[in-house]
C-alpha positions in Angstrom: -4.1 -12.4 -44.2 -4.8 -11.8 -40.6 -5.6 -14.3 -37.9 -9.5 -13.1 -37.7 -9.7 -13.2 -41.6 -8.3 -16.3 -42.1 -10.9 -17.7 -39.0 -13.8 -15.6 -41.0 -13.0 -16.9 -44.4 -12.2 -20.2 -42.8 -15.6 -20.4 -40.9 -17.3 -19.5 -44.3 -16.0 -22.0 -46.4 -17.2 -24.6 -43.5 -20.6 -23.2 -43.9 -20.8 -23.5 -48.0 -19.2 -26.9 -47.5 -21.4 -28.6 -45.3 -24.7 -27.4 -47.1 -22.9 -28.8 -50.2 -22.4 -32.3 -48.9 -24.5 -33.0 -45.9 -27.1 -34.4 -48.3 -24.8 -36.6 -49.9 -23.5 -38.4 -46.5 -26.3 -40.8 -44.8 -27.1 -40.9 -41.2 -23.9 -42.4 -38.7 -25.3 -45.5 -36.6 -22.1 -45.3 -34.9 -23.2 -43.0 -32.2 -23.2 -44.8 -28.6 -22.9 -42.1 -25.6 -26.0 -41.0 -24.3 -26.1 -36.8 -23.5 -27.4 -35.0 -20.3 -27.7 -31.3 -20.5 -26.7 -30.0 -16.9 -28.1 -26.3 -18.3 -29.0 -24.6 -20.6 -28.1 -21.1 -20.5 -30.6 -17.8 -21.1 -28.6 -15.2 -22.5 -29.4 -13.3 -19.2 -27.4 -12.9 -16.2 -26.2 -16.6 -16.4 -24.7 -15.2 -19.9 -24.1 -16.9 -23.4 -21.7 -18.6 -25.2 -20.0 -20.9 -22.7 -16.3 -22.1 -23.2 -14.0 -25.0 -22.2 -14.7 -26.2 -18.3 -12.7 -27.3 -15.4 -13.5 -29.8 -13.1 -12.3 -30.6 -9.4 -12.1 -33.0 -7.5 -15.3 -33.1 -5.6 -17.1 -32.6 -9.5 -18.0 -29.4 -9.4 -17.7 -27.8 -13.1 -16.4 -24.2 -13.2 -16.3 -21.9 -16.7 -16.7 -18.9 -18.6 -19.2 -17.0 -20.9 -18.2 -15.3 -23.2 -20.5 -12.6 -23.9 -23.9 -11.8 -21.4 -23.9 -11.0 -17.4 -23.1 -7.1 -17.5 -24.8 -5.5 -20.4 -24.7 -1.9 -19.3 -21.9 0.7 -20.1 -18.8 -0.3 -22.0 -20.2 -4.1 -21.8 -23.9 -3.1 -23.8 -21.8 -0.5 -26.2 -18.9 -0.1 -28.9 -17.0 -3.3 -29.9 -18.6 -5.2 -26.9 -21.8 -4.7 -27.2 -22.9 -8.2 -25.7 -22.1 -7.9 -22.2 -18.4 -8.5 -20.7 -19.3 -12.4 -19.6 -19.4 -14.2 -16.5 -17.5 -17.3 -14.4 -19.4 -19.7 -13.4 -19.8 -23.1 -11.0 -22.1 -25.9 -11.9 -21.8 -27.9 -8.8 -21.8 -32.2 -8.0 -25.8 -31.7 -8.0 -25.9 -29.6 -10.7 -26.7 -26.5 -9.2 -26.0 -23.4 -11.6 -24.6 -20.2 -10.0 -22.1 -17.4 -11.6 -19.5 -16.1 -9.1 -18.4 -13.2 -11.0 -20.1 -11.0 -13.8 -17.3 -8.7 -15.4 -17.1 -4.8 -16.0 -15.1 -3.9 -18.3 -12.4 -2.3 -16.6 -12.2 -6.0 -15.2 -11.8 -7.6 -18.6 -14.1 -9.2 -21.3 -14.9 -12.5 -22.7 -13.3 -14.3 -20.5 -11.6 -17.9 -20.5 -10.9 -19.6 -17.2 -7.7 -22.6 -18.1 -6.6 -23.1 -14.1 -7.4 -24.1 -11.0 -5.3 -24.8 -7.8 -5.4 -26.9 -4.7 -7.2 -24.4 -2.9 -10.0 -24.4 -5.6 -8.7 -20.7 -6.9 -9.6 -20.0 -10.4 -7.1 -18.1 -13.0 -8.1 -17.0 -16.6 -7.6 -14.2 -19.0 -9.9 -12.4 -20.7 -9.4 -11.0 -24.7 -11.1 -8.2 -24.3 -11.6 -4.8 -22.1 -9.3 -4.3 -18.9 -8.7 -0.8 -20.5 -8.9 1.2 -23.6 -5.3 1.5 -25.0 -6.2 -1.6 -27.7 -9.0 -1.1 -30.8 -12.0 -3.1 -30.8 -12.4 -2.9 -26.8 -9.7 -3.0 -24.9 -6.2 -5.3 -24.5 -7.3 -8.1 -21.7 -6.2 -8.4 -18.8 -5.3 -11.9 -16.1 -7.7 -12.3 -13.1 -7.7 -14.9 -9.9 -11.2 -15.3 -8.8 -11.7 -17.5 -5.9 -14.4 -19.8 -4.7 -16.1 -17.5 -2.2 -16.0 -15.4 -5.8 -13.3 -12.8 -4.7 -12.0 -11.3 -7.9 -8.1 -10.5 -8.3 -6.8 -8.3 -11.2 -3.2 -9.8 -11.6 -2.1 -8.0 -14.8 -3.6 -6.0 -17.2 -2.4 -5.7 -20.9 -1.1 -2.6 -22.2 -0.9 -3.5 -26.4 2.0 -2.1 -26.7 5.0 -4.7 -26.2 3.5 -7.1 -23.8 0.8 -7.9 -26.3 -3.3 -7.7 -26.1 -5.8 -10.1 -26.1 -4.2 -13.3 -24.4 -5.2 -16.4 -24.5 -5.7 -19.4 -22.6 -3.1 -20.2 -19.3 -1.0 -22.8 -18.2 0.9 -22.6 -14.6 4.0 -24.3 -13.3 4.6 -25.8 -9.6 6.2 -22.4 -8.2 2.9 -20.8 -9.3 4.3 -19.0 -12.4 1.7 -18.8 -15.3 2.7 -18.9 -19.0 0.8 -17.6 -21.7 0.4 -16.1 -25.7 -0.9 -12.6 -27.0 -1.5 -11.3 -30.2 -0.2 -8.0 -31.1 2.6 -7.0 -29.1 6.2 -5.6 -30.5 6.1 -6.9 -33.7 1.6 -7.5 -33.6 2.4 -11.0 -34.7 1.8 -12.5 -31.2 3.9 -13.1 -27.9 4.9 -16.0 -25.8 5.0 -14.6 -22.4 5.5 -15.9 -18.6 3.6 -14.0 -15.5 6.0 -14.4 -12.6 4.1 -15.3 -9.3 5.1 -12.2 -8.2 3.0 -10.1 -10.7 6.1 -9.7 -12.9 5.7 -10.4 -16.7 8.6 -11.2 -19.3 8.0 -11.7 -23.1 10.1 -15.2 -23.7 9.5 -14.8 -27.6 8.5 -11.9 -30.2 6.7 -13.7 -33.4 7.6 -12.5 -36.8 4.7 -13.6 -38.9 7.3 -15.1 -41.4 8.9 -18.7 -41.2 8.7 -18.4 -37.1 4.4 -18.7 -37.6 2.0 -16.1 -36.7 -0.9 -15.8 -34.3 -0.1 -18.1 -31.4 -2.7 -20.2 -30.3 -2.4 -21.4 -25.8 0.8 -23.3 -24.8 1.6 -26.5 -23.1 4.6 -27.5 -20.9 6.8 -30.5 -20.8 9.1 -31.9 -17.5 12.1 -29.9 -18.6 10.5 -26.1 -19.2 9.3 -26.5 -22.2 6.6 -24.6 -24.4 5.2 -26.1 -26.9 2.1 -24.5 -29.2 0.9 -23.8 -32.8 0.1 -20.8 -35.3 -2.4 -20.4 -37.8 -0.6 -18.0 -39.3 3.3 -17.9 -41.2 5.3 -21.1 -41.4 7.1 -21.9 -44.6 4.1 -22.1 -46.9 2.6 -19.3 -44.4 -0.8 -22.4 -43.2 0.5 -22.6 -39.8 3.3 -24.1 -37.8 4.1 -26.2 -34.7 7.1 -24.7 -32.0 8.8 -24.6 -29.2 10.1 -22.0 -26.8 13.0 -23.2 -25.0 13.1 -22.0 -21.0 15.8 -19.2 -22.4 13.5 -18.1 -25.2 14.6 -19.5 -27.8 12.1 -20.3 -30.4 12.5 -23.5 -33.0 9.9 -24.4 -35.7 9.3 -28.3 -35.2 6.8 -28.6 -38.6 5.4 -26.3 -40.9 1.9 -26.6 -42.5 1.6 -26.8 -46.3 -2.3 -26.2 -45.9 -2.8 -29.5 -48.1 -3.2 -32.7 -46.7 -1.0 -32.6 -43.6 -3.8 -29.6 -43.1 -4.3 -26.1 -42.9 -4.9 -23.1 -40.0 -4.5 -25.0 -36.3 -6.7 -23.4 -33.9 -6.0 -25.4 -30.6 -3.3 -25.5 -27.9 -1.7 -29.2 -28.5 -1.6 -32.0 -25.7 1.2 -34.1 -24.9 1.9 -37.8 -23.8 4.2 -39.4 -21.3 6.9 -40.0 -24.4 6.5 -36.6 -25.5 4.9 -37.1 -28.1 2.7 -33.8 -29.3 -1.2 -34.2 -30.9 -3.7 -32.1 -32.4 -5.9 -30.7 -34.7 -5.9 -28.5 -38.3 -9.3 -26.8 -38.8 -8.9 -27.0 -42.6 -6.9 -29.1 -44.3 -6.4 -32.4 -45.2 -8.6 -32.7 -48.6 -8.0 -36.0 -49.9 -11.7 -37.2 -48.9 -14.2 -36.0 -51.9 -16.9 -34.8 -49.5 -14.6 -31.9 -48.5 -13.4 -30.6 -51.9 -15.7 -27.7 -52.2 -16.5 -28.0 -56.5 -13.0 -28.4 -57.4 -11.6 -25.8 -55.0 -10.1 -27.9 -51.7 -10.7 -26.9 -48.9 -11.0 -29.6 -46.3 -12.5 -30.4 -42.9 -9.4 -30.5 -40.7 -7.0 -33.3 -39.6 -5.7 -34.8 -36.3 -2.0 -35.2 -36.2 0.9 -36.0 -34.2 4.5 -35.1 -34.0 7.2 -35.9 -31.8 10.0 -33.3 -30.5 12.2 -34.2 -33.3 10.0 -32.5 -35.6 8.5 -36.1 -36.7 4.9 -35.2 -38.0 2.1 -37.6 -39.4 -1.5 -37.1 -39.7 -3.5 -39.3 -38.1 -6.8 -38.9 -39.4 -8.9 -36.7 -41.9 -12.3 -35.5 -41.3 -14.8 -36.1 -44.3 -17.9 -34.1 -43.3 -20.0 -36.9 -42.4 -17.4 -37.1 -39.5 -16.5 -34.2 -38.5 -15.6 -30.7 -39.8 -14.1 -27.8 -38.2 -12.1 -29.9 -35.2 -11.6 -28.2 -32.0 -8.9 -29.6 -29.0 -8.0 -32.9 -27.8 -8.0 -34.9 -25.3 -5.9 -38.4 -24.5 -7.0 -41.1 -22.1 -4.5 -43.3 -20.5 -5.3 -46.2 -22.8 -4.3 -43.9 -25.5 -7.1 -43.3 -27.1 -8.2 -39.4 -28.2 -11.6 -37.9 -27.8 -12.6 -34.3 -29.3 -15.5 -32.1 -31.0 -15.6 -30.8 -34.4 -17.8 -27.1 -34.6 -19.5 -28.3 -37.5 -20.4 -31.6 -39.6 -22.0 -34.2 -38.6 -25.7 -35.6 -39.2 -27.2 -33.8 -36.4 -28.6 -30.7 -38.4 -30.7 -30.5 -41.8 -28.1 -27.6 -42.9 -24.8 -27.9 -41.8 -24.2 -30.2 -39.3 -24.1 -28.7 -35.8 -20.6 -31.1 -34.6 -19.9 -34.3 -33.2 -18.1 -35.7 -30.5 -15.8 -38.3 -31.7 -12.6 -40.9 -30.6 -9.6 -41.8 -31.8 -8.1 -45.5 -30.9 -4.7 -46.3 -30.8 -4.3 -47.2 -34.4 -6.4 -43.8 -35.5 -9.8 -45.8 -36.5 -12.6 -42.7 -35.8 -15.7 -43.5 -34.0 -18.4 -41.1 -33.9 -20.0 -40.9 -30.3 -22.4 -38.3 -30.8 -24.3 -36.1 -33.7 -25.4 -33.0 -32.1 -28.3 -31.8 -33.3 -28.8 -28.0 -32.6 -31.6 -28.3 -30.8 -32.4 -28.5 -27.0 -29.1 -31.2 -27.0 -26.8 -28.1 -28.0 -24.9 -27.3 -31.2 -21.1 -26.3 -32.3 -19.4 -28.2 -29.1 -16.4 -26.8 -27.3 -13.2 -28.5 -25.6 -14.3 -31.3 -24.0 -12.8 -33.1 -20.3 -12.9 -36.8 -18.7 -13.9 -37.8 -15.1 -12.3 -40.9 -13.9 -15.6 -43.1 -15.1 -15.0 -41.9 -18.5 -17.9 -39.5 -18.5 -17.6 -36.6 -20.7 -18.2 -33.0 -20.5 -18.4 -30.2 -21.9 -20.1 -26.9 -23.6 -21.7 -26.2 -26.7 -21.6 -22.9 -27.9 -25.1 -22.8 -29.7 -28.8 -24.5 -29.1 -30.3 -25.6 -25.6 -33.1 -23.0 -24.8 -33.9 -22.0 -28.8 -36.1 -18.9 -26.5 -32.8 -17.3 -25.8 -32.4 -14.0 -27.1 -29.4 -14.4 -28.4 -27.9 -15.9 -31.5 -31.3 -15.7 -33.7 -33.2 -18.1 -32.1 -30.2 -20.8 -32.6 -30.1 -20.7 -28.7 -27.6 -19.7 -25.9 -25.8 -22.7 -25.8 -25.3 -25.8 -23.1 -23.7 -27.4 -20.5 -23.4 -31.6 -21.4 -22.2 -34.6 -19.8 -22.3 -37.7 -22.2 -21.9 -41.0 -20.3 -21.0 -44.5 -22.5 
C-alpha cells in the first residue's frame, strides 16, 4: 500500500478508535503547563495549517502554512486548490507578520527546518515549483531571508532526483541533506544539496527490505544519516536506517507493526551517546483501549535504538494518553517531550492531542489536553527555550470563524510555560 494510503487508512482507524474509547477513559488530573496562544490564524493572508517552528536567539518564532496566502491561479485551482502557503515571523513581542506568500512556480506547502547565523531561513516545499509531477507539481528548496528576500535553490524535476521533499538538515560547510518520494525507483530518495546548488542522490529506496517512503533525516559527528520509513522493512510496517557518507544504506530495525509499533511518521532525534528515539503512529496494541473490537490497531509507541541496531520501546500510548504521536524532543536532563494528533480528554469526540513527557525511566506525564477549541487542536512538533517554555503549532481550532476546515478552525500558535 502506498505511503498516502497507509497515512489515510491510518488516520481513519485513529478516528473510529478514539470515538470508541474516549468514553471509557476518565478525565487526566495530570495536566500542569499552563497555554498562551501567541495567534490564532484566519485562513486569510496569514494562511492555515501551521507547521513545526524555529526559534532564534533573540525569540522570535519563524514557520510555515501550509495551505492559504495566495489563492489565485495554480494556488486557488487543480490539486492545490487552497492557496500555495506562506513563511512567517512571530516576533519576542508577539507581533505576527508573513515574509513570503508563495506562487506556485515558487513551490507549495511549504516547511521551513533551518536557520543560520545570519537569521536566513531554508525549507522545502512538497508541492508546485513546476508541473512535471501529478497532483501539483514536484517541490522545489528555497532560502528566504529576514528582510523576506526569496531564493529558489533547486527545483525538483520527479524524474530521478525525486519530488515532494521533505524536511532539511544542513552541515557546517553549508551543505543541506534531505528525502524525496518518488524518484528512480518512486520509493523515495536520500539526497544531499551541495552549497553550491549541486544535488547528488546518496541512496535509491527499493520499497522491499531497504523500507519505503522516507520520512526527514538527522546527522551524527561522523556523516551520518540516520531516518525512518513507513513503508517496506521485513514485515513491510516501517524500518529504521542509516546512510553512510559513501551511500551506503544499512537497515538498523525493522517494524513488525505489533507491539514494537507500526508506520513511523517522524524524523528521529539523537543523544550525545548516539543513541536514536522516536515515535510509531500505530502500533504497540497491548493496552485494551487501543484494540479496535478485536482488530488491533494501536495508538503508537515511543522507542529507542542504538546504532547497533539495539531497539526497545519505551512507552505505549493507550488513548487516554495519547494517540497518533508526532516528533520528539530531548532536554538535557533526558527527559522527552512531544504531541500526539489525537487522544486525549480535551474533545467530546475524539480527543484533539496532548502534550506529553517522558522521564528518564519512561514514566508518561500528560502536560496538556487540548481541547479543540480557542486553545488549538491536533498539535504539531514542538521546541524548548532555555526556561523550559514550550512551543509550538496546532494544526486545527483557535479562531472556530475561520473559513477553513468546517468551522474546526485555522489552527494556533502556543507557548505552554510550567
Amino acid at each position: 500500500m502506498s505511503k498516502l494510503l497507509r497515512l489515510l487508512a491510518a488516520v481513519a482507524a485513529v478516528c473510529i478508535l478514539t470515538v470508541s474509547t474516549l468514553a471509557q477513559t476518565q478525565p487526566n488530573k495530570a495536566a500542569s503547563y499552563k497555554e498562551k496562544v501567541l495567534h490564532a490564524f484566519t485562513g486569510k493572508s496569514d494562511g492555515w495549517q501551521p507547521g513545526s517552528l524555529l526559534r532564534d536567539a533573540k525569540g522570535n518564532l519563524y514557520g510555515t502554512t501550509t495551505f492559504g496566502g495566495n489563492m489565485s491561479g495554480e494556488c486557488g485551482s487543480g490539486y492545490i486548490q487552497n492557496g500555495c502557503g506562506v513563511v512567517f515571523e512571530l516576533n519576542a513581542e508577539a507581533k505576527f507578520s508573513v515574509l513570503h506568500t508563495f506562487d506556485f512556480s515558487e513551490g507549495a506547502n511549504p516547511i521551513v527546518s533551518v536557520q543560520d547565523a545570519n537569521g536566513d531561513l531554508y525549507g522545502t516545499t512538497t508541492r508546485g515549483g513546476n508541473s512535471a509531477c501529478q497532483h501539483g507539481g514536484c517541490g522545489v528548496i528555497f532560502k528566504l531571508t529576514p528582510a523576506g528576500d526569496f531564493t529558489l535553490l533547486y527545483r525538483f524535476t520527479g524524474g530521478s532526483d525525486g519530488a515532494s521533499p521533505n524536511s532539511l538538515i544542513r552541515d557546517a560547510k553549508g551543505n543541506f541533506y534531505g528525502t524525496t518520494n518518488g524518484g528512480y525507483t518512486n520509493y523515495g530518495e536520500v539526497f544531499e544539496l551541495t552549497s553550491s546548488g549541486k544535488l547528488e542522490v546518496l541512496y535509491s529506496f527499493s520499497g522491499g527490505n531497504d523500507g519505503g517512503g522516507p520520512n526527514g533525516v538527522i546527522r551524527d559527528s561522523k556523516g551520518n544519516l540516520y531516518g525512518t520509513t513507513p513503508e517496506g522493512g521485513l514485515y513491510e510496517y516501517g524500518t529504521v536506517f542509516k546512510v553512510d557518507p559513501a551511500g551506503k544504506e544499512t537497515v538498523l530495525y525493522s517494524f513488525d507493526g505489533q507491539s514494537d509499533g507500526d508506520f513511523p511518521l517522524s524524523a528521529l532525534v539523537i543523544d550525545k551517546a548516539g543513541n536514536l528515539y522516536g515515535t510509531t503512529s500505530l502500533g504497540g496494541y497491548e493496552k485494551g483501549n487501543c484494540d479496535l473490537v478485536g482488530s488491533p490497531v494501536g495508538c503508537g509507541t515511543v522507542f529507542k535504538i542504538d546504532t547497533a541496531g539495539a531497539f526497545s520501546v519505551i512507552f505505549k500510548f493507550d488513548s487516554a494518553d495519547g494517540n497518533f504521536p508526532g516528533p520528539l524532543i530531548k532536554d538535557a536532563h533526558g527527559n522527552i517531550y512531544g504531541t500526539t494528533g489525537f487522544g486525549g480528554n480535551g474533545c467530546t469526540r475524539r480527543g484533539c492531542g496532548v502534550l506529553y513527557k517522558l522521564n528518564a525511566a519512561g514514566k508518561e506525564s500528560v502536560l496538556y489536553n487540548f481541547t479543540g477549541k480557542s486553545d488549538g487542536g491536533r498539535p504539531e512538533a514542538i521546541l524548548e527555550d532555555s526556561k523550559g517554555n514550550l512551543y509550538g503549532t496546532a494544526i486545527s481550532g483557535g479562531d472556530l470563524s475561520c473559513p477553513r476546515e468546517h468551522g474546526t478552525g485555522c489552527g494556533v500558535i502556543f507557548e505552554l510555560t510550567p
